[in-house]
N, C-alpha and C positions, 0 to 999 in steps of 0.2 A: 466557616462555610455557611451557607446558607443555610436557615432553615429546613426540613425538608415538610411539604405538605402532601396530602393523600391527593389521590387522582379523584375527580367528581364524582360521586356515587351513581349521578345518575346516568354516568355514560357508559353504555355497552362499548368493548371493544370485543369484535370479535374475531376470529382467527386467522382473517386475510386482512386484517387493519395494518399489518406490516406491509403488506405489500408493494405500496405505492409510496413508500419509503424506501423499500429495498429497489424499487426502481431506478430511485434517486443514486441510491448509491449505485447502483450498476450506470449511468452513462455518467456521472462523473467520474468514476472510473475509467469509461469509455472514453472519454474527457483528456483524461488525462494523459491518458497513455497511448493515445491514434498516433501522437508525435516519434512515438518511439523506431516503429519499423521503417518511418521516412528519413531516420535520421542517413543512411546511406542516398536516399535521393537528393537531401540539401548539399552531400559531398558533393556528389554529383555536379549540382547545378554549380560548383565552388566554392563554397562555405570551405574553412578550414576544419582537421578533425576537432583540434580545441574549443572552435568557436561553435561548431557543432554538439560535440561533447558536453559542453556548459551550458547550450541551451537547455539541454535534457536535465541537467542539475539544475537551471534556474527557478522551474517551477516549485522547488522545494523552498523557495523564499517566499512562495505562498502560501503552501501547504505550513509551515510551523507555524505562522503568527495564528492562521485559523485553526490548528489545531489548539495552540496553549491558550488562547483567548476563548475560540469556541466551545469547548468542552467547558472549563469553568462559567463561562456566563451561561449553556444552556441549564446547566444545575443549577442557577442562579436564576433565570427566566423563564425555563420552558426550552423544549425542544425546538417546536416549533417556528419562532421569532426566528432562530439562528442556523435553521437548516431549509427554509423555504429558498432563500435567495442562492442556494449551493445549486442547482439546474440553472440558475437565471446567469451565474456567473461562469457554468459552463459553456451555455452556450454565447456567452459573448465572449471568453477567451477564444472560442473558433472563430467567431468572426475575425478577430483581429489575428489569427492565425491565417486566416483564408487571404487576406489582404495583405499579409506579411511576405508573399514568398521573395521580395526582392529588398528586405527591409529588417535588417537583425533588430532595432530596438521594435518592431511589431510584432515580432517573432516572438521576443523578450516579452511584452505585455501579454501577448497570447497565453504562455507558459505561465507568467504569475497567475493570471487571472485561471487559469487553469489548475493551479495549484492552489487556490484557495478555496474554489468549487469542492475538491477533491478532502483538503483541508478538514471543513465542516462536515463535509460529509460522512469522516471516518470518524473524527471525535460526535457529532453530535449524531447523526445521525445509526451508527450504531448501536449508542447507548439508546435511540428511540427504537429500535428493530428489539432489541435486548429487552427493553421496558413492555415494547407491546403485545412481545410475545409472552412473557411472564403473566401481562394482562388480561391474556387469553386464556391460560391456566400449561401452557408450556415449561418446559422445563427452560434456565438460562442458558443452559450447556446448547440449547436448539436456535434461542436468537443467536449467541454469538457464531454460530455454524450458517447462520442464515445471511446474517451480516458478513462473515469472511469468505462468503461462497458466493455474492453478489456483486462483490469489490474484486474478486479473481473473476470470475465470468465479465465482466466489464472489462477488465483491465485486456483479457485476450480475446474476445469479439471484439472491443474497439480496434486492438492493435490488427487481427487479422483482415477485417474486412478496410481499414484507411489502407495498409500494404496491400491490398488487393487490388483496389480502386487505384492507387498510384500505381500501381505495373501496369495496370492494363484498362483502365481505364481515361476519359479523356478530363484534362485538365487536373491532371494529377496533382499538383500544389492547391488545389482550390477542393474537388469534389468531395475526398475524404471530413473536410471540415462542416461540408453542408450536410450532411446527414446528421454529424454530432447536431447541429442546430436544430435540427426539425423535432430529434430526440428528445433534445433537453426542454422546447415549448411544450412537446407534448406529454412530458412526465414535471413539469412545472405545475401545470393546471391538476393535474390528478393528485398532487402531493395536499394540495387545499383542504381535501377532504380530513384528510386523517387528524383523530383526537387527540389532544395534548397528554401525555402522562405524568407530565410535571410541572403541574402548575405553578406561576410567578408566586412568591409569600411578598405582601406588600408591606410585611412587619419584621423582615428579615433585618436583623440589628448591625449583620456584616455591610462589608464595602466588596465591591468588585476584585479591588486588590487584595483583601482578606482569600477571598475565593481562588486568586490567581493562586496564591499557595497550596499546593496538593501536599500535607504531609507523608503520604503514604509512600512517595516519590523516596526518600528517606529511610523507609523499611529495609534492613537486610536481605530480605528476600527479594524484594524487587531489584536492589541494586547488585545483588552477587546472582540473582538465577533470571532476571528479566532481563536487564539492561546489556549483558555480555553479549547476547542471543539477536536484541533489537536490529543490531546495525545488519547481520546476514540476511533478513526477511528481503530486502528491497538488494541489497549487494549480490544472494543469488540473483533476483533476478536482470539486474544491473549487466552482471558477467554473459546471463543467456543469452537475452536478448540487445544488447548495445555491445558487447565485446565479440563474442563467438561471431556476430555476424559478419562485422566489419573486419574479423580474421579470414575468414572465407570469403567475402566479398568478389574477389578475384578466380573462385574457381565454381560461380555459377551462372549460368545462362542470364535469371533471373534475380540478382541481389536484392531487391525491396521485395520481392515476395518470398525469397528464404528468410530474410530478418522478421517477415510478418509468421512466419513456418515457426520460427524460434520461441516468437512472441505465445503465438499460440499453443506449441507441443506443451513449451514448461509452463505456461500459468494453466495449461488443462491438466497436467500430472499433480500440480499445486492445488487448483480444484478439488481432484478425486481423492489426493491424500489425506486432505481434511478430515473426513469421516472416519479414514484408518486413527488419526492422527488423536483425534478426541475420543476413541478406545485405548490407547496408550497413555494418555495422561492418566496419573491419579495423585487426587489430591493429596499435599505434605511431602510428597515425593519430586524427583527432580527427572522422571526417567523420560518425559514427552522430551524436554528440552539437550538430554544427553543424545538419543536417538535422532533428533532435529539438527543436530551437530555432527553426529556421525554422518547423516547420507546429505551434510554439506560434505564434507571431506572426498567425499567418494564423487560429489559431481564435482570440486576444483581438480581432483585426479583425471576424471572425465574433461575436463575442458584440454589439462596439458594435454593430453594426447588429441587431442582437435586441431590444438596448436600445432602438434609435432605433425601430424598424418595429412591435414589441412584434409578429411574427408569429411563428406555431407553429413552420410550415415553416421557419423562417429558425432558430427556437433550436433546432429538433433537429440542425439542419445543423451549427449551433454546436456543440453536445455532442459530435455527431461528430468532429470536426477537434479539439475538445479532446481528444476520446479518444486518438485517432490520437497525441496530440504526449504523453499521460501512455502509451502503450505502448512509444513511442519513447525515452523517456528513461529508462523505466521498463529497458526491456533493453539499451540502453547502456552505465547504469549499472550493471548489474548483472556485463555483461562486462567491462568497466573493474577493479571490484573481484576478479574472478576472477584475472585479471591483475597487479594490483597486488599483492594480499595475498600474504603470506609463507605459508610451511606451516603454520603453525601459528595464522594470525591469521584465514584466512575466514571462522569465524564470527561474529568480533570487529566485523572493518572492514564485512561484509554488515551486521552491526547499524547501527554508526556510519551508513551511506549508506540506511539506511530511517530512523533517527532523524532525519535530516535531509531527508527526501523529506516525513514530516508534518507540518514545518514550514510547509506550504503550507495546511494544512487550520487555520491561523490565518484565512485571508484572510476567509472569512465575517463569524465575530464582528467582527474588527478593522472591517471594511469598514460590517457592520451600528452601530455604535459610534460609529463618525466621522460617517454618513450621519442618524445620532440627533443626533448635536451638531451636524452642520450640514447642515441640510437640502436646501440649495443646492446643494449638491456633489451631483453626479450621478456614478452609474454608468460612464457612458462616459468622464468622467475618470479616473473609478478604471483601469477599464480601458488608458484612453491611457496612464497613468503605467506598468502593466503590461507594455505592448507597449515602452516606453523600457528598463525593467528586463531583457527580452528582447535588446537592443540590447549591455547592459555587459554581460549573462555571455555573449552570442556573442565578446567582444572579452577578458575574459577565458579563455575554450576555445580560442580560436585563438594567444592569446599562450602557454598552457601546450601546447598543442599542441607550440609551437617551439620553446618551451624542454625541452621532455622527446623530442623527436625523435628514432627511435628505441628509446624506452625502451618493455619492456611489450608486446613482440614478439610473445611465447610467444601461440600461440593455442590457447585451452582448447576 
């Protein structure tokens, strides 16, 4: 890995030097996720569910390369370099969003370019939220709550207000995207100011591809109490907000403004749990991610009966309790990795553990796919086999638990 060098002595940072990076991270957030509650109005227009469903998974094929690239190179260069163009490329995935609605391969480019915005943003620019509030003399437990509390607040004001503007406002394939744009210009320009914390070493004797290796990826701990946990953060919210809706779809007035309902209840129950969420962690212990596991179980219970009842009140309950269980796992994980990673790797392994959180955000398409081929298969199997899945990574985190007992003490 690279070398690591001290920050400039002579640069004050002071305690709102985060801020216009957490910016960042909130509209590409924003960014990212507007596409989501529209996914019933591209049915709508005719889109198939598959072809629909995949686009929302597509953007994950930009979000990985920027996360496993951008985290090791900004450890490698500086923050800065690798997370100014994360606004610039959000708002140009909305353009070509905006100009997509009759056109899947623009659609397509929309969502890359949308997921690699998002990408950078969660690898590099958390480690810079993390860095500069440490800089300021915070504690790290407060950047990473500051970072996962900006990427959820993005993630459901973008979704609610794009769903909102499509129901009811005009040019609804087009007007949700121009706002992401105006967003991301104007939190591009403000990102300029903010001080590097990790300055390029010009003497660094590694290569790029040396860096690309995160050994800590490798630790028992992260692979038995991180990695099992990863894929629920983004697959609750997958279920909330892309599956629950498009099951009720047919029994409400307003469909893209319940899916934006969704969007919002559970990533605001996701929001507020955070804070519960990082009083239950404690370090060397496995109990944040056992309890992150439990009240997913309890929201895939909550979804079957959504399924079964097809009631409102029953699926927003659902979204919530999903939400709850992707806030929980979502800052678990995220402490785990603070923990784990070496000096020189948190941008690295922070990547690797979102690469592997939107592995969850398959379950739509896959689900819509299967449910194509066989018709028969219900929902609430789906779901059942999910709450079993919840059953081997609890038995997983608790065997790495005891095997790593002890380990990963340090509390950030």
């Amino acid at each position: 890995m690279a070398t690591p060098t001290a920050p400039p002595r002579t640069t004050t940072i002071g305690a709102s030097a985060w801020a216009p990076v957490g910016a960042a991270l909130f509209v590409s957030a924003w960014g990212g996720n507007q596409f989501t509650p529209l996914l019933i109005m591209y049915k709508q227009e005719g889109l198939s569910k598959v072809v629909v469903d995949t686009l929302l998974f597509v953007y994950v094929f930009g979000i990985v390369p920027a996360l496993l690239i951008g985290g090791p190179a900004s450890d490698r260069w500086g923050r800065r370099p690798l997370m100014l163009p994360a606004p610039i490329l959000a708002g140009l995935g909305s353009v070509a969003l905006a100009f997509g609605a009759d056109s899947v391969a623009l659609l397509g480019i929309g969502r890359l370019l949308s997921g690699a915005a998002l990408g950078l943003a969660m690898a590099v620019g958390g480690s810079w939220v993390v860095e500069l509030s440490r800089a300021a003399g915070a504690p790290a437990s407060v950047g990473a709550r500051r970072a996962t509390m900006c990427l959820t607040a993005g993630f459901g004001v973008g979704a609610a207000v794009a769903g909102a503007l499509a129901q009811w406002g005009p040019w609804p394939t087009v007007l949700p995207y121009v706002v992401t744009v105006v967003l991301a210009a104007s939190c591009s320009a403000w990102l300029w100011r903010v001080p590097e914390t990790r300055p390029r070493d010009p003497d660094a004797a590694t290569t790029l591809l040396d860096d690309l290796k995160i050994p800590s990826t490798f630790t028992a701990r992260f692979l038995l109490v991180v990695a099992p946990v990863a894929p629920w953060v983004f697959g609750s919210c997958a279920i909330a907000y892309a599956i629950i809706p498009e099951l009720l779809s047919g029994h409400t007035s307003v469909p893209i403004a319940f899916a934006a309902a969704c969007c919002l209840i559970g990533l605001s129950a996701g929001f507020l749990i955070q804070s519960v969420g990082r009083r239950i962690d404690r370090p060397g212990t496995v109990r944040g991610m056992v309890v992150a596991l439990a009240v997913l179980a309890v929201g895939l219970l909550m979804a079957i009966a959504a399924d079964h009842t097809r009631n409102v009140p029953i699926a927003l309950f659902a979204a919530a309790v999903l939400g709850c269980g992707y806030g929980m796992s979502l800052i678990g994980g995220l402490l785990e990795v603070q923990r784990i990673a070496g000096p020189d790797d948190l941008g690295g392994l922070t990547a690797v553990f979102y690469a592997l959180t939107y592995v969850g955000f398959a379950s739509p398409a896959l689900l819509a796919a299967l449910h194509e081929r066989h018709p028969s298969w219900t929902y609430t199997e789906f779901f059942g086999f999910g709450l079993a899945m919840t059953g081997v990574c609890l038995v997983l985190v608790l065997v790495g638990g005891r095997l790593t007992r002890g380990v990963a003490r340090k509390t950030p």
